[in-house]
N, C-alpha and C positions, 0 to 999 in steps of 0.2 A: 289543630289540637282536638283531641275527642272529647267530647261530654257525656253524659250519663244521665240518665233521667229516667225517676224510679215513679212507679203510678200501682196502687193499690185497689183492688174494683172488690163491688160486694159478691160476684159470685163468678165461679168458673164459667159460664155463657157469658157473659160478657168480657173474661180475657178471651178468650176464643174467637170474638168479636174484633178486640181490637189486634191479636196478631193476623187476621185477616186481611185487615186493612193495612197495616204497616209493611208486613209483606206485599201486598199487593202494588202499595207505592215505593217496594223496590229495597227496604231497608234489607238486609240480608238475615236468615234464621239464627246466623251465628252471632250477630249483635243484637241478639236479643235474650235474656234471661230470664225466665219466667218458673219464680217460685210457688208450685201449687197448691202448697199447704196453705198459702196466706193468699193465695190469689194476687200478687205483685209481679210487675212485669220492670226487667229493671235495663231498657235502651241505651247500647252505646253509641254515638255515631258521631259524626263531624262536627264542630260547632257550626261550620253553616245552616246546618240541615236540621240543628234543633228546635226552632220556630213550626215548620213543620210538623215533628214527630210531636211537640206539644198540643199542635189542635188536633191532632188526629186521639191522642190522650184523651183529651180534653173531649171530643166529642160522646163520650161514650162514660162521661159522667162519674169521676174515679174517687175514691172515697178521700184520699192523698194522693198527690202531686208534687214531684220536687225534683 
């Protein structure tokens, strides 16, 4: 089953930051959503893999998480 997991940052260099890194550990461009008006990045992926994609979130400091 896939999850969703939306993360909100204070400014475009730091989404920039974190799709670097989630691409980088393989998530794919196409599961990832990233609205630029609001700086939100909104993750689809496997429920396995969502532990993961939350500290990678989570590293980079996001104003909301969920």
């Amino acid at each position: 089953m896939n999850k969703t997991v939306n993360a909100k940052y204070d400014s475009a260099r730091t989404v920039n930051s974190v799709l670097f890194d989630l691409i980088g550990t393989g998530i794919s461009h196409e599961n990832i959503d990233h609205d630029k008006a609001r700086n939100v990045l909104k993750v689809t992926i496997a429920a396995e893999a969502e532990s993961q994609v939350r500290e990678i979130l989570q590293r980079h400091h996001p104003q909301n998480l969920n």
